[in-house]
PDB file of N, CA, C and O in Angstrom:
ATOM      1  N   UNK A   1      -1.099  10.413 -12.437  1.00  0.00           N
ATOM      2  CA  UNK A   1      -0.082   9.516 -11.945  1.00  0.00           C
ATOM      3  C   UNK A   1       0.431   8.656 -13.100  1.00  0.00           C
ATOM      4  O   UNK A   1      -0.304   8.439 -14.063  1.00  0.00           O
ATOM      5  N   UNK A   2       1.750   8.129 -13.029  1.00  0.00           N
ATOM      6  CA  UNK A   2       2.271   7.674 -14.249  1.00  0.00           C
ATOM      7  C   UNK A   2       2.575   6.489 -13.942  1.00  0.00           C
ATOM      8  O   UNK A   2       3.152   6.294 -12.872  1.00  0.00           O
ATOM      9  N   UNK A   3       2.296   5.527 -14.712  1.00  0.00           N
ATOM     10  CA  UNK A   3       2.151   4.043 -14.246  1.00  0.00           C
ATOM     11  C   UNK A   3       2.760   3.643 -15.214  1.00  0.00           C
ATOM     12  O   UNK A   3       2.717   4.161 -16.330  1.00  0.00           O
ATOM     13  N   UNK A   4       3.487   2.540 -14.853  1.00  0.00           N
ATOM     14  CA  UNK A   4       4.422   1.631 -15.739  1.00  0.00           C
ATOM     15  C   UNK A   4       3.581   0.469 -16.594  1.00  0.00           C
ATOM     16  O   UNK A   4       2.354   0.546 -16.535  1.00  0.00           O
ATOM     17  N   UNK A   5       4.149  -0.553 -17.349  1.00  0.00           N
ATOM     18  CA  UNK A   5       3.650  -1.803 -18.161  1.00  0.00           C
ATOM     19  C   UNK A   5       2.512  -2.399 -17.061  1.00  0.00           C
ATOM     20  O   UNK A   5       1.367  -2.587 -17.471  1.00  0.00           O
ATOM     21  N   UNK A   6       2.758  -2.608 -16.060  1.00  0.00           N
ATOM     22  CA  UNK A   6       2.246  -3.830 -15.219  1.00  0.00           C
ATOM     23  C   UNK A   6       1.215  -2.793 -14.111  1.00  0.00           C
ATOM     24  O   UNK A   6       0.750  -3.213 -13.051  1.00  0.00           O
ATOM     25  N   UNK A   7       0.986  -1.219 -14.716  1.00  0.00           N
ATOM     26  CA  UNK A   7       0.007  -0.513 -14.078  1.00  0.00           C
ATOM     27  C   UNK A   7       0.503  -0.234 -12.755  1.00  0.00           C
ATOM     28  O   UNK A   7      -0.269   0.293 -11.953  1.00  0.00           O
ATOM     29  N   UNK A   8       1.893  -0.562 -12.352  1.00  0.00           N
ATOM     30  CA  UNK A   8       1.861   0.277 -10.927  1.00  0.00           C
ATOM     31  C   UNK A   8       2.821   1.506 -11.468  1.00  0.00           C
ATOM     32  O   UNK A   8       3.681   1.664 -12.336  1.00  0.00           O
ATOM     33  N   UNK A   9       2.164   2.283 -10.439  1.00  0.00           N
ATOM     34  CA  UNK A   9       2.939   4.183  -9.917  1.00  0.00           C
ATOM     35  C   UNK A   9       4.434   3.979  -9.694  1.00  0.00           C
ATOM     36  O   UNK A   9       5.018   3.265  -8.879  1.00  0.00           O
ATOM     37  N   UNK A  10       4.841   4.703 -10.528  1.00  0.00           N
ATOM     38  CA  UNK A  10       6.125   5.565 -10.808  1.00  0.00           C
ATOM     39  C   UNK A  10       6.437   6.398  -9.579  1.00  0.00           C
ATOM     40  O   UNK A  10       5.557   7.189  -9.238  1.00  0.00           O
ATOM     41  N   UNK A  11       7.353   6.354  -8.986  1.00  0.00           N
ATOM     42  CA  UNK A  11       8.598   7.316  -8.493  1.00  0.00           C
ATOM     43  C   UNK A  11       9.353   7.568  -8.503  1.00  0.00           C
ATOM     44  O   UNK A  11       9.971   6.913  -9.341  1.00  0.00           O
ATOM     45  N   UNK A  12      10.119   8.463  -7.897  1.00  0.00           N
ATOM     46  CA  UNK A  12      11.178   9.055  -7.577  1.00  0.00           C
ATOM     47  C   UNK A  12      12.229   7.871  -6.912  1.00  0.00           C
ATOM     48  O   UNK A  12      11.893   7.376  -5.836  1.00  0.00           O
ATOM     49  N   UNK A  13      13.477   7.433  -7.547  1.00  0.00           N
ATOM     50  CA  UNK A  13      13.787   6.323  -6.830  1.00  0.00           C
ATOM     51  C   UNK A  13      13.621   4.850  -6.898  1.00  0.00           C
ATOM     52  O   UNK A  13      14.180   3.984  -6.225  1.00  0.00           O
ATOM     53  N   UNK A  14      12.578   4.720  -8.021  1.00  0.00           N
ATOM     54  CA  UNK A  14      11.882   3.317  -7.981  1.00  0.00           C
ATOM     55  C   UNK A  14      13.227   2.343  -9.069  1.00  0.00           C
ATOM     56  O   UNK A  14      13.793   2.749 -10.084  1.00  0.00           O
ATOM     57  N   UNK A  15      13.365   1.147  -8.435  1.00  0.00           N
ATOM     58  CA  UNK A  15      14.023   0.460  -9.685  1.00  0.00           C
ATOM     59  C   UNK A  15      13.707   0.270 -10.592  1.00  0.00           C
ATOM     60  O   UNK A  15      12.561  -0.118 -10.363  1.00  0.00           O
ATOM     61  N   UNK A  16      13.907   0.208 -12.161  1.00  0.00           N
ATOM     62  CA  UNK A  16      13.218  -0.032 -13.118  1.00  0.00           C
ATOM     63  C   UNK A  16      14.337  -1.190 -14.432  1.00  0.00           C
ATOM     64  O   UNK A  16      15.552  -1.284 -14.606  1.00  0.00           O
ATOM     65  N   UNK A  17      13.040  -1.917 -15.135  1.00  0.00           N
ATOM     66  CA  UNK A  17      14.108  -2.239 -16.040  1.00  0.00           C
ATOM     67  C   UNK A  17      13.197  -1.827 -17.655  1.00  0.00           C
ATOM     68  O   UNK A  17      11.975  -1.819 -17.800  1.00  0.00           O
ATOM     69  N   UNK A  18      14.140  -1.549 -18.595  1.00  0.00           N
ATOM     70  CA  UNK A  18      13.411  -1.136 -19.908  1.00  0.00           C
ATOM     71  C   UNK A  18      14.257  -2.240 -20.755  1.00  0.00           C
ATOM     72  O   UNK A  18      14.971  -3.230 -20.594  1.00  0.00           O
ATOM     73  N   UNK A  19      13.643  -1.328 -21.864  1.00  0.00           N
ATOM     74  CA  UNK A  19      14.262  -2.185 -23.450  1.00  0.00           C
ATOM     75  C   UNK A  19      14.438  -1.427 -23.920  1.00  0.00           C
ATOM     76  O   UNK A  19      13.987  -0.458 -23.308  1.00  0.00           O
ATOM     77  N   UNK A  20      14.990  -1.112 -24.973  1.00  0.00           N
ATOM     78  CA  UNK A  20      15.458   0.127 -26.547  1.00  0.00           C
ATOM     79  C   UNK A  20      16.121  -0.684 -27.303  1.00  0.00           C
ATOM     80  O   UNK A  20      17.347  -0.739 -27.201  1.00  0.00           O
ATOM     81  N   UNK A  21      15.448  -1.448 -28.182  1.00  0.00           N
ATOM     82  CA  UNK A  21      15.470  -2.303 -29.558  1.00  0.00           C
ATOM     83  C   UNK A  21      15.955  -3.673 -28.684  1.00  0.00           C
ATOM     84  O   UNK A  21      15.257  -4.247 -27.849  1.00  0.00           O
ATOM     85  N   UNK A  22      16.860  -3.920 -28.951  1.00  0.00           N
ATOM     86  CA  UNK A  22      17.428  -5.575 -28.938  1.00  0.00           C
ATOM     87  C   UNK A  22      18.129  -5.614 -27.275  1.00  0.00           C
ATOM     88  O   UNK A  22      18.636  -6.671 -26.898  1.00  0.00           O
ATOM     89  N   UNK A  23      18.116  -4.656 -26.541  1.00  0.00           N
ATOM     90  CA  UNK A  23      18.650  -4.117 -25.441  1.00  0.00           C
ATOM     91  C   UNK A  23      17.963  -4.451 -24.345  1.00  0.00           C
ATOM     92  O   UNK A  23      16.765  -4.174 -24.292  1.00  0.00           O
ATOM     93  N   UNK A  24      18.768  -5.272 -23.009  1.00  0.00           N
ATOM     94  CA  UNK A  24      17.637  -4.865 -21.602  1.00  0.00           C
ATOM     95  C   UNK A  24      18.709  -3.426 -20.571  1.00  0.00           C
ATOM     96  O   UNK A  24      19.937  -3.363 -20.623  1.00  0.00           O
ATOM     97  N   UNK A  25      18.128  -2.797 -20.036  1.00  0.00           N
ATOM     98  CA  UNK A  25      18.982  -1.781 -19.014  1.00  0.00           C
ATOM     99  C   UNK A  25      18.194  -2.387 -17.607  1.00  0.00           C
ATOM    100  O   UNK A  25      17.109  -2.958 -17.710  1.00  0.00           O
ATOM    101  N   UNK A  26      18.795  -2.215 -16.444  1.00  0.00           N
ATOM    102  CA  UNK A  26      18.030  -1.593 -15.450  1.00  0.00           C
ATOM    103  C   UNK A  26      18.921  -0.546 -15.037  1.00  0.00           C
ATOM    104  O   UNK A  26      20.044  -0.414 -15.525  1.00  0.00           O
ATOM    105  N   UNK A  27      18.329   0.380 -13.932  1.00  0.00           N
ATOM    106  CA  UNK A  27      18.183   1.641 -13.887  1.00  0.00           C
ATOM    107  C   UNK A  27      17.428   2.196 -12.569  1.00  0.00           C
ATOM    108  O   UNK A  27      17.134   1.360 -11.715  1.00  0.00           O
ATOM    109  N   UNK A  28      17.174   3.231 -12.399  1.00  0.00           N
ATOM    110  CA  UNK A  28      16.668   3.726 -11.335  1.00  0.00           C
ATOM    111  C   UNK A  28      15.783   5.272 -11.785  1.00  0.00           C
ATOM    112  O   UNK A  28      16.493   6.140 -12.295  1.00  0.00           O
ATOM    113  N   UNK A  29      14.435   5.560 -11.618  1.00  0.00           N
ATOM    114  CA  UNK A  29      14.075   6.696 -11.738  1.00  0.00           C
ATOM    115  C   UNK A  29      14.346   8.301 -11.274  1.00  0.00           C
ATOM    116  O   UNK A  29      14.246   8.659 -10.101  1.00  0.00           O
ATOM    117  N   UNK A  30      14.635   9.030 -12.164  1.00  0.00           N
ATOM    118  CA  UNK A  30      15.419  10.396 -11.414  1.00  0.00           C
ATOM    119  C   UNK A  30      14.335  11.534 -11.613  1.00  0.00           C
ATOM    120  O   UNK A  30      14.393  12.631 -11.058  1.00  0.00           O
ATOM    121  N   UNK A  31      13.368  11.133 -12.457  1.00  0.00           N
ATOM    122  CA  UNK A  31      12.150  12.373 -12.496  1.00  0.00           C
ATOM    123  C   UNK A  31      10.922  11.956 -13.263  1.00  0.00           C
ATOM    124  O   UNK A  31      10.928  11.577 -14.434  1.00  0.00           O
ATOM    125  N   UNK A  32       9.851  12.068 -12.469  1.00  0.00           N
ATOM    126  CA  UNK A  32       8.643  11.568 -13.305  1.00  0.00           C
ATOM    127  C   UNK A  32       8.033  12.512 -13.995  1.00  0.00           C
ATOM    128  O   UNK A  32       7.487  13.312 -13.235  1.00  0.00           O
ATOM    129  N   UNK A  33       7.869  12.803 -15.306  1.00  0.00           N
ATOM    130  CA  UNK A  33       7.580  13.759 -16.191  1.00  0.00           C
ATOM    131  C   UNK A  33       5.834  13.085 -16.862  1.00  0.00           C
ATOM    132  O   UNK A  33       5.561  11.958 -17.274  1.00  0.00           O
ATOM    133  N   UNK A  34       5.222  13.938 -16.769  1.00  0.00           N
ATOM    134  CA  UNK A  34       3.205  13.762 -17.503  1.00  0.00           C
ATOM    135  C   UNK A  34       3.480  12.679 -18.234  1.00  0.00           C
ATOM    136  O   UNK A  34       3.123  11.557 -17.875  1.00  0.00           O
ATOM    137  N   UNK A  35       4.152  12.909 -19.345  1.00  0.00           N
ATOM    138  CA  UNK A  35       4.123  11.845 -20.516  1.00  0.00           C
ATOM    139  C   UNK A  35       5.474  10.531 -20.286  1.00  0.00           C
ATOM    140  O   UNK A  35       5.372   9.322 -20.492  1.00  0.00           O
ATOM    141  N   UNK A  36       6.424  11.149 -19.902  1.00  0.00           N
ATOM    142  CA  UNK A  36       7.926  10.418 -19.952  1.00  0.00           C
ATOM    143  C   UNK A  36       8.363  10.573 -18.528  1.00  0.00           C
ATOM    144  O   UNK A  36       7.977  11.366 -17.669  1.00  0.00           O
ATOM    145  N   UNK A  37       9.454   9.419 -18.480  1.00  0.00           N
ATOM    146  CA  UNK A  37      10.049   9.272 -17.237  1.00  0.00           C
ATOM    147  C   UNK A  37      11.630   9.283 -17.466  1.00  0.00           C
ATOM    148  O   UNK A  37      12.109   8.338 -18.094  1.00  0.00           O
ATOM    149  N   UNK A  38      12.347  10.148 -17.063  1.00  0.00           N
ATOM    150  CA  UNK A  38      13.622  10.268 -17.066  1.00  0.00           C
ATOM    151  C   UNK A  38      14.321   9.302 -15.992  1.00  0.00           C
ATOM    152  O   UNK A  38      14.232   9.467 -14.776  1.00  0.00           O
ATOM    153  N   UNK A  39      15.207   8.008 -16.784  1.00  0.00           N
ATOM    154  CA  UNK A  39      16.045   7.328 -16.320  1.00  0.00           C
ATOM    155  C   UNK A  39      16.886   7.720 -15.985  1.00  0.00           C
ATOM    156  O   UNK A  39      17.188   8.881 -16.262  1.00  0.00           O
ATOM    157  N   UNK A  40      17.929   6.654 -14.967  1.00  0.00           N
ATOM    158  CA  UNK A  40      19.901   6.814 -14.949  1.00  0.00           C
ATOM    159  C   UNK A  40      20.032   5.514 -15.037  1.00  0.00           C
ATOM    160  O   UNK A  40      19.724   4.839 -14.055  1.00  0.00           O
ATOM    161  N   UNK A  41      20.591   4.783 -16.416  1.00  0.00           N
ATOM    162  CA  UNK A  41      21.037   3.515 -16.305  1.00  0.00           C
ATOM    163  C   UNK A  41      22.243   2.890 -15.549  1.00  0.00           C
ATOM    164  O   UNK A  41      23.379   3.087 -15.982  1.00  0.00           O
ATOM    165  N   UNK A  42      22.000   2.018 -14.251  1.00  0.00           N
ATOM    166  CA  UNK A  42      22.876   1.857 -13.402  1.00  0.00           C
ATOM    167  C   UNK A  42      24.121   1.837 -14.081  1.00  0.00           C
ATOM    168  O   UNK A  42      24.859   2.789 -13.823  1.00  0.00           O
ATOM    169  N   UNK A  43      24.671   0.719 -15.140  1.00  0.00           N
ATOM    170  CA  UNK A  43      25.927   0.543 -15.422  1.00  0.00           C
ATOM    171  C   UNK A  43      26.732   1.582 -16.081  1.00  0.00           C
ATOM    172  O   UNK A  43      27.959   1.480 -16.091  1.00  0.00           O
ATOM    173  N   UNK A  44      26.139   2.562 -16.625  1.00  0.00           N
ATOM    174  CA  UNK A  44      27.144   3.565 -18.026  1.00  0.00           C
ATOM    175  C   UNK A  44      26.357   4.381 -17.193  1.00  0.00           C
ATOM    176  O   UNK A  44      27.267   4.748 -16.450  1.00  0.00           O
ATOM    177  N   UNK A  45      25.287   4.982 -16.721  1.00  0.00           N
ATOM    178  CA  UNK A  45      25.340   6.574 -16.173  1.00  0.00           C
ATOM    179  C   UNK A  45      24.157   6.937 -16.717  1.00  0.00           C
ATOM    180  O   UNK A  45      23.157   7.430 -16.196  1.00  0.00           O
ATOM    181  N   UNK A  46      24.466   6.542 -18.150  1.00  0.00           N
ATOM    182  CA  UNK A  46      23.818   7.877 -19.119  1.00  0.00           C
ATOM    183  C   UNK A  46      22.176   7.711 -18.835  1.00  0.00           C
ATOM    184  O   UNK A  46      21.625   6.634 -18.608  1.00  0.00           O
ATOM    185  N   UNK A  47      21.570   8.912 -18.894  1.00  0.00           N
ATOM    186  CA  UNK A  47      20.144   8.661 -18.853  1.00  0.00           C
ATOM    187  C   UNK A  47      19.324   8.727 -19.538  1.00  0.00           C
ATOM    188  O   UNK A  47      19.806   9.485 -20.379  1.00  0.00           O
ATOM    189  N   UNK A  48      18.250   8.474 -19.904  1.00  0.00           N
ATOM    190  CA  UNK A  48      17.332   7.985 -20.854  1.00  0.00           C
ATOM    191  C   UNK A  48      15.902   8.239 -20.855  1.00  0.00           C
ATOM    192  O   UNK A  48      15.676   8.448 -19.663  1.00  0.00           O
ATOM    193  N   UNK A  49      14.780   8.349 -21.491  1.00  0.00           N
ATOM    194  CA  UNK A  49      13.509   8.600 -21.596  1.00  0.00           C
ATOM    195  C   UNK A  49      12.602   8.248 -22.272  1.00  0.00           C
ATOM    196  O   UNK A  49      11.996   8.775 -23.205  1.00  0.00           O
ATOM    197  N   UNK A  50      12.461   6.603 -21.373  1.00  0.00           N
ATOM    198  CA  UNK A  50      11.581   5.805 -22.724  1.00  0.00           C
ATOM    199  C   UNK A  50      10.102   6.127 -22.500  1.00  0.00           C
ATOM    200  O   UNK A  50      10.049   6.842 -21.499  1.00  0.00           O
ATOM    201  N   UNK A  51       8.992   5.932 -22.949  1.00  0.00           N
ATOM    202  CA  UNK A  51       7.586   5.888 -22.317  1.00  0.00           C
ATOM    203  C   UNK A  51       7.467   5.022 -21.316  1.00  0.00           C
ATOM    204  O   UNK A  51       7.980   3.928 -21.079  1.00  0.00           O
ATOM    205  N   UNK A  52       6.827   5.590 -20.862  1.00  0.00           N
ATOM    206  CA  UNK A  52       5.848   4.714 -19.633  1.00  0.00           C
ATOM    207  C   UNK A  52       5.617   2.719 -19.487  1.00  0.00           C
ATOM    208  O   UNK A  52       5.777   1.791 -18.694  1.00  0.00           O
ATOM    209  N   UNK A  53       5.082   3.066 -21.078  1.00  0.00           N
ATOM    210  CA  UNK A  53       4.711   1.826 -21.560  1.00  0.00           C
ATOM    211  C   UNK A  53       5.394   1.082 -21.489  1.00  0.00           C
ATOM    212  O   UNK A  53       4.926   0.018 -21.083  1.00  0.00           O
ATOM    213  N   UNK A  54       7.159   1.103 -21.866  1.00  0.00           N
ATOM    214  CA  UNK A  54       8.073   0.474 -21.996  1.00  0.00           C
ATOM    215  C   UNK A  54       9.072  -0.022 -20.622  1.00  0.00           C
ATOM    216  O   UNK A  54      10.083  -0.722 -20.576  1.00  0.00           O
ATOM    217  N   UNK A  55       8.371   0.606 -19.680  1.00  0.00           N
ATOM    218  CA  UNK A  55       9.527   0.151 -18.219  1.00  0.00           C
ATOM    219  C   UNK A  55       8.661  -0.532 -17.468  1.00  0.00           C
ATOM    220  O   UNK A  55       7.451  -0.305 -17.505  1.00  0.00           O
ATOM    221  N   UNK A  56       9.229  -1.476 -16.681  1.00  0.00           N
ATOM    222  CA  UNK A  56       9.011  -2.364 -15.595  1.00  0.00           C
ATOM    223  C   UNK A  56       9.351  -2.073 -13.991  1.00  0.00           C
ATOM    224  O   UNK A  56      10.480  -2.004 -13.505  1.00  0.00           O
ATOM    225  N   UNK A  57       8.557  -1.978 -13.556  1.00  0.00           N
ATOM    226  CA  UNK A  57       9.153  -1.472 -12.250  1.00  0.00           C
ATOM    227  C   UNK A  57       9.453  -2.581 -11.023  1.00  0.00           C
ATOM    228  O   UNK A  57       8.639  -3.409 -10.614  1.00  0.00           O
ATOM    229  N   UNK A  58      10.298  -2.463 -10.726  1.00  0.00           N
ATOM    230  CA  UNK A  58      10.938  -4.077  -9.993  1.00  0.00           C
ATOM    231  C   UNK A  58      11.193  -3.931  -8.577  1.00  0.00           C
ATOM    232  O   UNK A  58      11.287  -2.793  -8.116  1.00  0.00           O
ATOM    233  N   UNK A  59      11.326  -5.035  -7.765  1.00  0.00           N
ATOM    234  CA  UNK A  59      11.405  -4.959  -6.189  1.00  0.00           C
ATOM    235  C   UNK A  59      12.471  -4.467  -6.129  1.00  0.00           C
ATOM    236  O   UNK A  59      12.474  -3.286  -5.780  1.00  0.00           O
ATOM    237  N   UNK A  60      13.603  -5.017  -6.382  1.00  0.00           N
ATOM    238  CA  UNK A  60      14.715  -4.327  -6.047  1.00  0.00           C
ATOM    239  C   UNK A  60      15.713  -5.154  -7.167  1.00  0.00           C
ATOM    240  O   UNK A  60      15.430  -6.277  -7.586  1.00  0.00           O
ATOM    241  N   UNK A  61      17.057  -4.311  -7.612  1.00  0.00           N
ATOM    242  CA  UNK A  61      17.692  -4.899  -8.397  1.00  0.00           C
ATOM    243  C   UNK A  61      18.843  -6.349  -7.736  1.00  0.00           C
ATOM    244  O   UNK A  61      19.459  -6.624  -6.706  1.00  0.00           O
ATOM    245  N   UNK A  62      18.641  -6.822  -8.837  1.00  0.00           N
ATOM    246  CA  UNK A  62      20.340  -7.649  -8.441  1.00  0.00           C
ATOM    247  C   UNK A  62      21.494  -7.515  -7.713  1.00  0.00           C
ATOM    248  O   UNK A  62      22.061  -6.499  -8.115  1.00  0.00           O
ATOM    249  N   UNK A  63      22.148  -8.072  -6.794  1.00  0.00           N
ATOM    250  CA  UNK A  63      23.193  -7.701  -6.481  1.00  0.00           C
ATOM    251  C   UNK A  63      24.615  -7.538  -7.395  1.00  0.00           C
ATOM    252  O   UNK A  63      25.596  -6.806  -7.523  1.00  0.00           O
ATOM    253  N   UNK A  64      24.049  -8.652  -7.883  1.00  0.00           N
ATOM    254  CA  UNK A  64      25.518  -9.187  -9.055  1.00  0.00           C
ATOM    255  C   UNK A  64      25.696  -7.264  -9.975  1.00  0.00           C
ATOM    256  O   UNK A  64      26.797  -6.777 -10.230  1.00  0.00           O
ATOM    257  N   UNK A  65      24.335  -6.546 -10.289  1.00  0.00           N
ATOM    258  CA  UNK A  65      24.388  -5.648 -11.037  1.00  0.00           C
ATOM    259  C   UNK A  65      24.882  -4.834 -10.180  1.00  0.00           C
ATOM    260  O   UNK A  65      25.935  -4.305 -10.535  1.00  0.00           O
ATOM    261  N   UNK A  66      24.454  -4.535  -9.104  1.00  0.00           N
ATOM    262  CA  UNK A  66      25.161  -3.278  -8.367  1.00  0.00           C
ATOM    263  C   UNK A  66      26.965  -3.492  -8.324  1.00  0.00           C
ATOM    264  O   UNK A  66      27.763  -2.580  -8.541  1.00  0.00           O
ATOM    265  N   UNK A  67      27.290  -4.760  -8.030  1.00  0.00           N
ATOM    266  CA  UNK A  67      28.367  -4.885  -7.867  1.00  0.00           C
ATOM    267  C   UNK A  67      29.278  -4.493  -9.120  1.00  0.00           C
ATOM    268  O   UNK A  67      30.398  -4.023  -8.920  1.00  0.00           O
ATOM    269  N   UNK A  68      28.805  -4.683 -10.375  1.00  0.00           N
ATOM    270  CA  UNK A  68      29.033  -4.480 -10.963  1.00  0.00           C
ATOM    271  C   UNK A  68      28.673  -3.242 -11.678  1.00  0.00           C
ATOM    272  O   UNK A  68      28.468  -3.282 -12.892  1.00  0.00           O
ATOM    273  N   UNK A  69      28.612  -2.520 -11.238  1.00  0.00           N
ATOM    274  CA  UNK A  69      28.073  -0.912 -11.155  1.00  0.00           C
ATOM    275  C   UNK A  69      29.004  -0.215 -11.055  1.00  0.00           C
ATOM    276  O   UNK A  69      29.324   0.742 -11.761  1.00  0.00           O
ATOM    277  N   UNK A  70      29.835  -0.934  -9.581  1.00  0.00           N
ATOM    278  CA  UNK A  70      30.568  -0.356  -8.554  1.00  0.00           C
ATOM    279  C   UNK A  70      31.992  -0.769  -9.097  1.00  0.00           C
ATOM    280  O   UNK A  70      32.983  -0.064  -8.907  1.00  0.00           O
ATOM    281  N   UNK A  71      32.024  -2.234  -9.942  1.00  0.00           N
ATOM    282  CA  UNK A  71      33.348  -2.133  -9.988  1.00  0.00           C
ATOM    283  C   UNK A  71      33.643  -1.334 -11.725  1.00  0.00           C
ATOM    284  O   UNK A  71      34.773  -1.264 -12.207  1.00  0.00           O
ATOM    285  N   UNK A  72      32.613  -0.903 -12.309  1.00  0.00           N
ATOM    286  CA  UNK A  72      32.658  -0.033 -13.755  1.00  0.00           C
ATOM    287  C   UNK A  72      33.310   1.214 -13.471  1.00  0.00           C
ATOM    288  O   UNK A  72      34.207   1.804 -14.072  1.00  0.00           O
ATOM    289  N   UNK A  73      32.582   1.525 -12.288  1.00  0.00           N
ATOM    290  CA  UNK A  73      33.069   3.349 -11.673  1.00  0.00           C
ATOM    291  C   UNK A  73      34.541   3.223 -12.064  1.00  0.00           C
ATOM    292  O   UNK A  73      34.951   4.133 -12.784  1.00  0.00           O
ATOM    293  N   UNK A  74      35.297   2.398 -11.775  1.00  0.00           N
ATOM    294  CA  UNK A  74      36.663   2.444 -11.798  1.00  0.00           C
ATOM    295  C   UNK A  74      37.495   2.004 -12.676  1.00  0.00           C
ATOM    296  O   UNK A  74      38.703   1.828 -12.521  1.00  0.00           O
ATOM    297  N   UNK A  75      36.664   1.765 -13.898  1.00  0.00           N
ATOM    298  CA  UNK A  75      37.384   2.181 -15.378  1.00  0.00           C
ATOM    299  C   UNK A  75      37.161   3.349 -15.902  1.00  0.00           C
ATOM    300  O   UNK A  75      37.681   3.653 -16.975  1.00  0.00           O
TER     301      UNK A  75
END
């Protein structure tokens, strides 16, 4: 089982937030892989595959972010 910073289990679906250098994302999990976990960063799409070590797994995200998710789609 693949457990995040704070030792809880990874899923399918789970909110997450990471880092990659000077950077915060949150995001949502799309596949839990042995070693790595394949992201989709809510705002730009693109997805990502940091270690384990490096993500946070969160109750649920922000609204302000979704909203702003939603109004990106449409640039």
């Amino acid at each position: 089982m693949v457990t995040d910073h704070l030792e809880q289990p990874l899923k399918v679906g789970d909110p997450v937030v990471w880092c990659n250098y000077n950077r915060l994302y949150m995001g949502l999990v799309i596949k839990v892989m042995p070693k790595r976990v394949r992201l989709k960063n809510i705002l730009t799409g693109y997805e990502h595959q940091p270690l384990p070590s490096k993500i946070v797994k969160v109750e649920a995200l922000p609204k302000a972010t979704l909203f702003a998710a939603i109004k990106g789609q449409g640039d």
